[in-house]
C-alpha positions, -999 to +999 in steps of 0.1 A: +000+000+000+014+035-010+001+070-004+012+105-016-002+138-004+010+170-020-001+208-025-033+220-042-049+187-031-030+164-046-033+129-038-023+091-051-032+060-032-022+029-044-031-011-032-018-046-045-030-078-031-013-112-045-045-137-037-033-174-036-055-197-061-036-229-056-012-233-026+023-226-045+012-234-081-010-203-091-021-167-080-036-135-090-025-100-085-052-074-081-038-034-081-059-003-078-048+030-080-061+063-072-050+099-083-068+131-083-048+165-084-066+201-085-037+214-098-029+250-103-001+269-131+004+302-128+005+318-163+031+350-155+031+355-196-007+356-193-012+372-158-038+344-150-040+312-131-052+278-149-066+252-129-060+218-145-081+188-124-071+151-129-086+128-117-077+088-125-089+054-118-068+025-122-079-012-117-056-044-129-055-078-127-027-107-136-028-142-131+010-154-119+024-192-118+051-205-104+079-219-121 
């Protein structure tokens, strides 16, 4: 598990969870992420602010064997 936490309300979170399917043969890996950011530039040629907002989902999955 990972956080971040920066200015203008800025934020990642991040989870990965390896789930056993068959006791030392087979798994899967399930990851979510989270980011969202307000964000802010200051435009000094333009004299204005500019608010740019992101804000991303992430969810993957991966079946892993062992060798």
């Amino acid at each position: 598990m990972s956080a971040k936490y920066a200015s203008f309300d800025t934020y990642e979170l991040g989870l990965v969870q390896n789930i056993p399917l068959l006791v030392n043969k087979l798994s899967t890996r399930l990851t979510i992420e989270r980011k969202y950011s307000k964000g802010s530039v200051d435009y000094v040629t333009l004299n204005r602010d500019d608010w740019y907002r992101n804000d991303v989902n992430h969810y993957r999955s991966q079946i892993v064997m062992a060798t």
